[in-house]
VEXGU-975786 format. One record per residue (C-alpha): residue number from 1; residue in three letters; x negated, y negated, z. Coordinates in steps of 0.02 Angstrom, whole numbers, padded with zeros to 5 digits, m for minus. Each point is the difference from the previous one (the first is absolute). Example, Ala and Ser with C-alpha at 12.3 -4.5 7.8 and 13.67 -1.06 7.14 Angstrom:
# VEXGU-975786
<1, 'ALA', <m00615, 00225, 00390>>
<2, 'SER', <m00069, m00172, m00033>>
//
This chain:
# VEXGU-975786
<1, 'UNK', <00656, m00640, m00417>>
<2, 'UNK', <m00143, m00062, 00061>>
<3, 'UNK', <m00107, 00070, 00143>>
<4, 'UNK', <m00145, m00084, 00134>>
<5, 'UNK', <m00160, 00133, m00026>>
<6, 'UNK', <00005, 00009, 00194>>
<7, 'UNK', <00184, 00089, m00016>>
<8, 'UNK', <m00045, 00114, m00130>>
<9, 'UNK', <m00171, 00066, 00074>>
<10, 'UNK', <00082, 00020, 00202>>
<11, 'UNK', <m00161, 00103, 00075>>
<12, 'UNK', <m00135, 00127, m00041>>
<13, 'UNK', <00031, 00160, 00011>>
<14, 'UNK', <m00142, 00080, 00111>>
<15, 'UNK', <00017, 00191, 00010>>
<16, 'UNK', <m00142, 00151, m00014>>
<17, 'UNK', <00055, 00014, m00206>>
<18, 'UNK', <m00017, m00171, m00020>>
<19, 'UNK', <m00163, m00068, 00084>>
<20, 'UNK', <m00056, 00176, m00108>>
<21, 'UNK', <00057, m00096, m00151>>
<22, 'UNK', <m00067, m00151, 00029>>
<23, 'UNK', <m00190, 00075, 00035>>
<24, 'UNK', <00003, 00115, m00130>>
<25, 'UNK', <00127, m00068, m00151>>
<26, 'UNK', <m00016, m00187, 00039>>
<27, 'UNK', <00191, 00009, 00045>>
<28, 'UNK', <00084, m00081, 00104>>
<29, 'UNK', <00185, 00026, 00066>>
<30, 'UNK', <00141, m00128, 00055>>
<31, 'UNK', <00156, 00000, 00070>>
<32, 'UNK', <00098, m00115, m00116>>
<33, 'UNK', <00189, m00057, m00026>>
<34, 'UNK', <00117, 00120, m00070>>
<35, 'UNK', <00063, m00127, m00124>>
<36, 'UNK', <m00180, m00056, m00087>>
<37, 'UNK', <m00068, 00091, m00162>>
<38, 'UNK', <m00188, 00053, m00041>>
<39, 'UNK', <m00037, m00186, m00085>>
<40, 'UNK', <00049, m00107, 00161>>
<41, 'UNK', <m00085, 00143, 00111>>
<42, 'UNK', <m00169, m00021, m00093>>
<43, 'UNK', <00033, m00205, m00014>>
<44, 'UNK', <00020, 00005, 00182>>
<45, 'UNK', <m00167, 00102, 00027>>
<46, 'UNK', <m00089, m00106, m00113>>
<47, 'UNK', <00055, m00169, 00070>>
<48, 'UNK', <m00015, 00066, 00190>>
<49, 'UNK', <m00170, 00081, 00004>>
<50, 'UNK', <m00080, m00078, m00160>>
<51, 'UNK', <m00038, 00155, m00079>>
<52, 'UNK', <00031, 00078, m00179>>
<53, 'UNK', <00134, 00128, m00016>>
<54, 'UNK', <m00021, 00157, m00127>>
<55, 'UNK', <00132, 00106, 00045>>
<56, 'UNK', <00132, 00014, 00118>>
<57, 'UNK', <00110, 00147, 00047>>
<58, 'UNK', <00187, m00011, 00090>>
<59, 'UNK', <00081, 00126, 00105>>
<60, 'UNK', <00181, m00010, 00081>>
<61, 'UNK', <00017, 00109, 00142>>
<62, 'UNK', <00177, 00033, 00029>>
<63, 'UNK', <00089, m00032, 00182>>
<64, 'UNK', <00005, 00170, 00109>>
<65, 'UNK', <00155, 00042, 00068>>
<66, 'UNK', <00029, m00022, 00184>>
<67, 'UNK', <00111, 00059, 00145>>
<68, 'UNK', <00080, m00087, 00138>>
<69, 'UNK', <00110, 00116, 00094>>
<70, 'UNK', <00136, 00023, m00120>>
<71, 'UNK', <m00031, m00156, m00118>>
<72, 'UNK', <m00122, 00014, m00134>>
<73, 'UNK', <m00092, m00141, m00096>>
<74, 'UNK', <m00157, m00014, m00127>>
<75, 'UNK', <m00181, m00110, 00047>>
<76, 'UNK', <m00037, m00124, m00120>>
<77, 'UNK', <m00057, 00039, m00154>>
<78, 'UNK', <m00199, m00060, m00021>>
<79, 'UNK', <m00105, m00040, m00172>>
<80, 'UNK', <m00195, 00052, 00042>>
<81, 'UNK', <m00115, m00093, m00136>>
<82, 'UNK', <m00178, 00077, m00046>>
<83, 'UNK', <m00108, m00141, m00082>>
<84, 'UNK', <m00156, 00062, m00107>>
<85, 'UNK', <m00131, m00147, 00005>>
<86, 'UNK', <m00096, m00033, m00129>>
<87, 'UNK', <m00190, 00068, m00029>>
<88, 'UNK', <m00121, m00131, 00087>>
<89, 'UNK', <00131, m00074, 00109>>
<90, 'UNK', <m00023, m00035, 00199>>
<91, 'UNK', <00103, 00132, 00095>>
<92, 'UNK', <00145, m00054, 00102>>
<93, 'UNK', <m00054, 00001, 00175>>
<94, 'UNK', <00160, m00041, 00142>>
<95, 'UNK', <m00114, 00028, 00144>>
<96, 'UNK', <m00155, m00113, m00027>>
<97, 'UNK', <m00099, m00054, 00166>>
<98, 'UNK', <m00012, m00188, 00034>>
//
């Protein structure tokens, strides 16, 4: 099955680990769909941002259970992706000024 790169790469992932990443490793992280593997995820990067890919790492973080009175359900399930660019590429940047 075929995917769109704009719904396997849904949004950036901006937290205090990851902007550490990202000035320090040359990492940056993604939310991404739960369905897409590491070759569409660094396609997607590639295509979007027109950078060069050298790594990239995949994490699925499992629902946590939740309470509503006396029902219980589960969040969603959500796969974080952690993209190593390669040496001598441009850094990512989702905040530029205009």
């Amino acid at each position: 099955m075929r995917y769109d790169k704009y719904d396997i790469v849904k949004y950036p992932l901006i937290t205090e680990k990851s902007t550490d990443m990202k000035e320090n490793e040359g990492t940056v992280g993604f939310i991404v769909d739960i369905r897409a593997n590491k070759h569409q995820i660094k396609r997607a990067v590639e295509e979007i941002f027109k950078v060069k890919v050298d790594s990239v790492r995949v994490i699925v973080k499992k629902g946590k259970p939740k309470r509503y009175g006396r029902f219980t359900s589960k969040g969603a399930k959500v796969k974080k992706a952690y993209v190593k660019l390669k040496k001598g590429e441009k850094m990512i940047e989702f905040f530029e000024a205009v």
